[in-house]
GUZAMAR-739611 format. One record per residue (C-alpha): residue number from 0; x, y, z; residue in one letter. Coordinates in steps of 0.2 Angstrom, whole numbers, plus 2048, in hexadecimal, padded with zeros to 3 digits. Example, Ala and Ser with C-alpha at 12.3 -4.5 7.8 and 13.67 -1.06 7.14 Angstrom:
2
<rec><n>0</n><xx>83E</xx><yy>7EA</yy><zz>827</zz><res>a</res></rec>
<rec><n>1</n><xx>844</xx><yy>7FB</yy><zz>824</zz><res>s</res></rec>
This chain:
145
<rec><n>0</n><xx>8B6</xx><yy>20C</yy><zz>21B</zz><res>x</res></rec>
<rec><n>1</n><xx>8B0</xx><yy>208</yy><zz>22C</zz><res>x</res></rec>
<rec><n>2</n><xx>8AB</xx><yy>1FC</yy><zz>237</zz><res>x</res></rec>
<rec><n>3</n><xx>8A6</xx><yy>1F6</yy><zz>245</zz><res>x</res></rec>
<rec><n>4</n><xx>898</xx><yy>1ED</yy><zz>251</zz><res>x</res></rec>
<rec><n>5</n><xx>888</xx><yy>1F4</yy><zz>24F</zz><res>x</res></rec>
<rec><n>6</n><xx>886</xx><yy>1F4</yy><zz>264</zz><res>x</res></rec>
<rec><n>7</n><xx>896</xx><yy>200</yy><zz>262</zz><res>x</res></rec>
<rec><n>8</n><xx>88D</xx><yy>20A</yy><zz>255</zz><res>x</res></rec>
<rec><n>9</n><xx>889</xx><yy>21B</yy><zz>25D</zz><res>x</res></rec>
<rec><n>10</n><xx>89A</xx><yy>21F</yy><zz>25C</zz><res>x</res></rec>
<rec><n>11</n><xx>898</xx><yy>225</yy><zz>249</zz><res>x</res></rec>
<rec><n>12</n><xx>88A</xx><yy>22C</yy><zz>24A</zz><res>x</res></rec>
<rec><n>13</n><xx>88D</xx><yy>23E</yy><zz>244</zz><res>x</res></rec>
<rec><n>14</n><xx>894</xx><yy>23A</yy><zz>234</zz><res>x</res></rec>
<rec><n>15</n><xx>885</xx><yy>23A</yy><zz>22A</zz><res>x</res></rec>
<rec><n>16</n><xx>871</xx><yy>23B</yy><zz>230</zz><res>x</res></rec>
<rec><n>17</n><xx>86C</xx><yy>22C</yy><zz>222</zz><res>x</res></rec>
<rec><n>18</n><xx>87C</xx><yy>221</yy><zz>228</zz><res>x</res></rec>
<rec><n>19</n><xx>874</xx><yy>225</yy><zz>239</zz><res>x</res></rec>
<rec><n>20</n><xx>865</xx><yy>21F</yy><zz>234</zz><res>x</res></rec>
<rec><n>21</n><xx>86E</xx><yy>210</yy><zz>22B</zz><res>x</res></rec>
<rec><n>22</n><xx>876</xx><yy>20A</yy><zz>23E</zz><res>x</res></rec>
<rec><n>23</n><xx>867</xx><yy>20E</yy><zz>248</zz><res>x</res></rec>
<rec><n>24</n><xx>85D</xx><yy>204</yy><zz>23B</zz><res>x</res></rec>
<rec><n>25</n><xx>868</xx><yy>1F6</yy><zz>23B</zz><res>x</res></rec>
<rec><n>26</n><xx>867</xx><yy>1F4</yy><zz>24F</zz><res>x</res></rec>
<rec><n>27</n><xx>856</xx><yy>1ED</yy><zz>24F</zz><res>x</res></rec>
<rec><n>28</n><xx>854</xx><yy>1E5</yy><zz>23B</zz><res>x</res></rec>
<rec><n>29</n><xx>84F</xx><yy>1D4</yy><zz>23A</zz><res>x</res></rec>
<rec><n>30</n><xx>853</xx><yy>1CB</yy><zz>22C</zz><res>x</res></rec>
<rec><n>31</n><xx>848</xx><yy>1CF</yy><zz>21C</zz><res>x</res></rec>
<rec><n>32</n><xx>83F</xx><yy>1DD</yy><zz>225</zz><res>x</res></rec>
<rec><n>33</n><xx>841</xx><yy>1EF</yy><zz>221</zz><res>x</res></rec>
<rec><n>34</n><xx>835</xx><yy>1FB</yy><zz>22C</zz><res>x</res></rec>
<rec><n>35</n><xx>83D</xx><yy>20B</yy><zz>225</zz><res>x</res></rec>
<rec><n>36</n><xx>83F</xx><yy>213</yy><zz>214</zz><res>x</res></rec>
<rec><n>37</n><xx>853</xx><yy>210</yy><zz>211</zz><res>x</res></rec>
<rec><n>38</n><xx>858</xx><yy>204</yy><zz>204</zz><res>x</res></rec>
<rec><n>39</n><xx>85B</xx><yy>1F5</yy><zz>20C</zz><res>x</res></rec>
<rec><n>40</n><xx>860</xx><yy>1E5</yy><zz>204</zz><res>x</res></rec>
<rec><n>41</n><xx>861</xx><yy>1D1</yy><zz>20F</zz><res>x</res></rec>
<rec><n>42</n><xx>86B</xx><yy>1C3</yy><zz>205</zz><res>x</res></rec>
<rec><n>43</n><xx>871</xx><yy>1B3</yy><zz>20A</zz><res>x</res></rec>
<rec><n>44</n><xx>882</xx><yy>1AD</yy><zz>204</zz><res>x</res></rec>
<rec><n>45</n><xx>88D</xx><yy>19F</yy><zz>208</zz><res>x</res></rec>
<rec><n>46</n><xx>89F</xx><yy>1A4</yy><zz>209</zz><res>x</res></rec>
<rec><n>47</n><xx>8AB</xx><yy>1A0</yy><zz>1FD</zz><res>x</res></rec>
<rec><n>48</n><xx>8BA</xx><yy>1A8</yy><zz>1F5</zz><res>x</res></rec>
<rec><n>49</n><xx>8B2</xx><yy>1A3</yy><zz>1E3</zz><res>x</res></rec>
<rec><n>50</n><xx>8A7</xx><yy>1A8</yy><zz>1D7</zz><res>x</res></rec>
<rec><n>51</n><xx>89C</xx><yy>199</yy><zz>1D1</zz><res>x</res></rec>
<rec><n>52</n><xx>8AA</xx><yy>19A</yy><zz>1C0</zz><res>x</res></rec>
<rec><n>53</n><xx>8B6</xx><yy>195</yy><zz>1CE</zz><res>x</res></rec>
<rec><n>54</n><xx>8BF</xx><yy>1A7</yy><zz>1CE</zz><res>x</res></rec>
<rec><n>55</n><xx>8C4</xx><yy>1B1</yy><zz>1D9</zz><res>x</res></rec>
<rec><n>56</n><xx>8B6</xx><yy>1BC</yy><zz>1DF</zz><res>x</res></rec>
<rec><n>57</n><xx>8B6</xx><yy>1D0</yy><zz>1D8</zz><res>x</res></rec>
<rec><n>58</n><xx>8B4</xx><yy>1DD</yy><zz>1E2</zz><res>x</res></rec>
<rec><n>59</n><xx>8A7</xx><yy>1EB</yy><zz>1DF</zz><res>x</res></rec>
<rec><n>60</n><xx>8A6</xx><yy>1FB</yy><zz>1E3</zz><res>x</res></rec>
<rec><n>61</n><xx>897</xx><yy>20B</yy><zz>1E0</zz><res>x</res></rec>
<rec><n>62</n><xx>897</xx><yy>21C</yy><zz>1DC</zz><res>x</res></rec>
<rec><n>63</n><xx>885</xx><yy>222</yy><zz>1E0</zz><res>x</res></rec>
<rec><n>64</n><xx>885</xx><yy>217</yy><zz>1F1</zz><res>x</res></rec>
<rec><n>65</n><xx>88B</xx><yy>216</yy><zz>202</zz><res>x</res></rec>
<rec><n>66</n><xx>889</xx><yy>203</yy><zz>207</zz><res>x</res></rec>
<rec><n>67</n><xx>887</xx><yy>1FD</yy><zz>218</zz><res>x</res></rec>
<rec><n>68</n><xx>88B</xx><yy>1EA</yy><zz>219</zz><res>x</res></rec>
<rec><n>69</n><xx>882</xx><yy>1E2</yy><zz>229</zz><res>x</res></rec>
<rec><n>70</n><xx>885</xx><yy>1D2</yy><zz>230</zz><res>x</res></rec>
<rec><n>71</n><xx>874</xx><yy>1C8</yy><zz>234</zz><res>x</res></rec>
<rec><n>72</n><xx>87C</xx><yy>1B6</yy><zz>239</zz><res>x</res></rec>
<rec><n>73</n><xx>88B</xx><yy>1AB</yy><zz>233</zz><res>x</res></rec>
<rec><n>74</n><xx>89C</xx><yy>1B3</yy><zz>231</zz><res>x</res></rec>
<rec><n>75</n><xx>8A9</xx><yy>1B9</yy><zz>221</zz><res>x</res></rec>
<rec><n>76</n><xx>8B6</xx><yy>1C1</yy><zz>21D</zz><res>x</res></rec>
<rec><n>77</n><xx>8B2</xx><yy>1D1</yy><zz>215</zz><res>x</res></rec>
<rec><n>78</n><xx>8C1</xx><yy>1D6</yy><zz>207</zz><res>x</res></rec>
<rec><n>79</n><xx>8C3</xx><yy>1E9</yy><zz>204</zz><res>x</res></rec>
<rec><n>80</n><xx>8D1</xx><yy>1F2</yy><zz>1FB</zz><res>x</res></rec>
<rec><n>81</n><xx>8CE</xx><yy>207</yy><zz>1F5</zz><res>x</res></rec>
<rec><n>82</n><xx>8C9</xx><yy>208</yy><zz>1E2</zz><res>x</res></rec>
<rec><n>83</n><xx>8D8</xx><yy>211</yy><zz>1DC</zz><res>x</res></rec>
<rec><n>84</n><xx>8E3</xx><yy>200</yy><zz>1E1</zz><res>x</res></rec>
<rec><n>85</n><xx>8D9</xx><yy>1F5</yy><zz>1D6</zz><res>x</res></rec>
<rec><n>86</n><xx>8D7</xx><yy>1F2</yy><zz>1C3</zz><res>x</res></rec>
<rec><n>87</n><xx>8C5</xx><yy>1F2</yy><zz>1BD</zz><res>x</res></rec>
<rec><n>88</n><xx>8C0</xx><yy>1E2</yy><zz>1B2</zz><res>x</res></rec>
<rec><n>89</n><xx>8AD</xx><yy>1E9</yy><zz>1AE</zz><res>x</res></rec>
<rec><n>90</n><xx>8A9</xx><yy>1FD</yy><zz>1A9</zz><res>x</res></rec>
<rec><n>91</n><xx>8A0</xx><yy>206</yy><zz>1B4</zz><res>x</res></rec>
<rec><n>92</n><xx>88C</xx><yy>201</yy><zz>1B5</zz><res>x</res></rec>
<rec><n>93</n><xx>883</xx><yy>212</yy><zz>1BA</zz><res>x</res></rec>
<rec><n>94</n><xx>875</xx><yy>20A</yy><zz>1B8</zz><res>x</res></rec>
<rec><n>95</n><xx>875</xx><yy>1FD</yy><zz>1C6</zz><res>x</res></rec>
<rec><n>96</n><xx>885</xx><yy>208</yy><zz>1CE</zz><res>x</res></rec>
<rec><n>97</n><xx>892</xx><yy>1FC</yy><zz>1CE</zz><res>x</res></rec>
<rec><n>98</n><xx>8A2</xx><yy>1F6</yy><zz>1C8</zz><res>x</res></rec>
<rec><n>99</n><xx>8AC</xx><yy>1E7</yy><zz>1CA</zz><res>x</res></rec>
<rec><n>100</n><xx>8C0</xx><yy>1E7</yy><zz>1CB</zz><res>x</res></rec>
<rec><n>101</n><xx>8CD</xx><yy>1DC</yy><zz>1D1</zz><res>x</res></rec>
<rec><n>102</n><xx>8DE</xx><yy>1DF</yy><zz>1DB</zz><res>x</res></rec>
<rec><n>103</n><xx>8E7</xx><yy>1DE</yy><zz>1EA</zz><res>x</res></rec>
<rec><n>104</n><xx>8D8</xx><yy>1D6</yy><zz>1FB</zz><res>x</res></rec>
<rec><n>105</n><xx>8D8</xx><yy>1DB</yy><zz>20C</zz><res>x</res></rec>
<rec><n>106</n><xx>8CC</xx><yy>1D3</yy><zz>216</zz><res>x</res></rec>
<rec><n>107</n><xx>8C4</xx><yy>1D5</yy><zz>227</zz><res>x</res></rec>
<rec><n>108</n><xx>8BB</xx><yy>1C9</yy><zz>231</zz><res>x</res></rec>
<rec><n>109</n><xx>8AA</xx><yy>1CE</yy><zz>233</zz><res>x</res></rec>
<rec><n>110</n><xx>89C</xx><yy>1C4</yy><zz>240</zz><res>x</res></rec>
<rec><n>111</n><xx>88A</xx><yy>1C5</yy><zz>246</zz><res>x</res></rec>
<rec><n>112</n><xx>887</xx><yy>1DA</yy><zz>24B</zz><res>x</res></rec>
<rec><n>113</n><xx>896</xx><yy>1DF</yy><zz>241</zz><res>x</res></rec>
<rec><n>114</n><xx>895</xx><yy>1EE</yy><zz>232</zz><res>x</res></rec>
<rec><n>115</n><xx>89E</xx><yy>1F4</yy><zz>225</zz><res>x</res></rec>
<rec><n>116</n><xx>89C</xx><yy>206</yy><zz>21E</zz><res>x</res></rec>
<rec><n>117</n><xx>8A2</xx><yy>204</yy><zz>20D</zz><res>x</res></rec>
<rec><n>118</n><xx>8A4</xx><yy>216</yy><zz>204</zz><res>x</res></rec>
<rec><n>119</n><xx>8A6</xx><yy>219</yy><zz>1F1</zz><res>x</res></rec>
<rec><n>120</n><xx>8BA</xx><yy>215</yy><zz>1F2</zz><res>x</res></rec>
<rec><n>121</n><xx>8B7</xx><yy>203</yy><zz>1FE</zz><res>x</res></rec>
<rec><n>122</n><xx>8B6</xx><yy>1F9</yy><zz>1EE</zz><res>x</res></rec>
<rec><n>123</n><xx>8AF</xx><yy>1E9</yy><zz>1F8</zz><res>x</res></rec>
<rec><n>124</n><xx>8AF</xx><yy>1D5</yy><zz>1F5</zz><res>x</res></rec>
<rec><n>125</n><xx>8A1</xx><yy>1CE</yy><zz>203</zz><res>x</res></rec>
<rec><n>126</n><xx>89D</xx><yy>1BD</yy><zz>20A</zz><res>x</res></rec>
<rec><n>127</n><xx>8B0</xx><yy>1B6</yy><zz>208</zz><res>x</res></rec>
<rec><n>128</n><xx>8B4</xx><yy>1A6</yy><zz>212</zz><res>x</res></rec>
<rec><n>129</n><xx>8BB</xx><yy>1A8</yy><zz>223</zz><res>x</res></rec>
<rec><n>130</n><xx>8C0</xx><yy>198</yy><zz>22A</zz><res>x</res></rec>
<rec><n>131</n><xx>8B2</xx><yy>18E</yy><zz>221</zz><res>x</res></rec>
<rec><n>132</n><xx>8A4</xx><yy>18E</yy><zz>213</zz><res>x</res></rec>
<rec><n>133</n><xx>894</xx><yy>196</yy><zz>21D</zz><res>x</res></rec>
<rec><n>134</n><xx>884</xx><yy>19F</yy><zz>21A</zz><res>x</res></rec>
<rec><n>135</n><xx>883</xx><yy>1B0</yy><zz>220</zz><res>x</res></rec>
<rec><n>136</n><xx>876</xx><yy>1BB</yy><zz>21F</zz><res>x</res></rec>
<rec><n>137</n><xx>878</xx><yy>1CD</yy><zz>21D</zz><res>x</res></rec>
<rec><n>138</n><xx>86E</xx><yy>1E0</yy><zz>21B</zz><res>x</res></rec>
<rec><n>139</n><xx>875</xx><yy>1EA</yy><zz>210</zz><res>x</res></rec>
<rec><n>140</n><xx>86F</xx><yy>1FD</yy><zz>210</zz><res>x</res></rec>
<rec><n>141</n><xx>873</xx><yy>208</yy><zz>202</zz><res>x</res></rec>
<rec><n>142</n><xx>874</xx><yy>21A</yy><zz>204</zz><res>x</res></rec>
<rec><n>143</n><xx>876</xx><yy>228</yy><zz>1F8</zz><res>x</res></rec>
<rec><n>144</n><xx>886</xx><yy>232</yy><zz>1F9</zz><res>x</res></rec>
């Protein structure tokens, strides 16, 4: 996993030419607006550390995608943990590339400009409370590993 603010983002360029593309995309986006032919998906979500059933939130994780979480406006803690820690509640979905699993949460804060890089072992839990219940708004770009 990495992360960082996207005004530091040339310091990993180099590690890939689409996560490249990814950062230097996510420099200029404005929210709902993709001029560029990466997969790029805008949500808004108000934080919580629940799903509406009143449990705790799973995390996910992909196989076939690289995501890149992108902080719009608001902010949230972003729980992470690597897949082989964690105990899958649902099988494998290939056909939406996810799965969901539960286990132990790290979390970092994450504000307007911040990124995470999230590889295939980042399983990933977005839009957690920080301080208070708030709406962020997010990109997330998916690239194919």
């Amino acid at each position: 996993m990495i992360t960082g603010n996207i005004k530091d983002c040339e310091r990993y360029y180099g590690i890939s030419s689409k996560i490249d593309d990814a950062l230097k995309l996510l420099k200029t986006i404005e929210y709902g607006k993709n001029p560029s032919d990466l997969t790029v998906n805008f949500s808004e979500m108000i934080t919580s550390d629940e799903d509406n059933a009143g449990n705790k939130k799973p995390f996910e994780a992909h196989r076939k995608y690289i995501d890149i979480h992108y902080i719009i406006e608001g902010t949230e803690q972003f729980g992470y943990a690597n897949v082989s820690t964690l105990m899958s509640v649902t099988e494998y979905n290939e056909a939406d590339d996810y799965i969901l699993l539960r286990g132990e949460v790290n979390r970092i804060t994450l504000s307007k400009g911040d990124f995470v890089v999230a590889f295939p072992e980042d399983a990933h839990i977005p839009a957690l409370k920080y301080k208070n219940s708030e709406k962020v708004k997010r990109a997330v770009v998916k690239i194919p590993v």
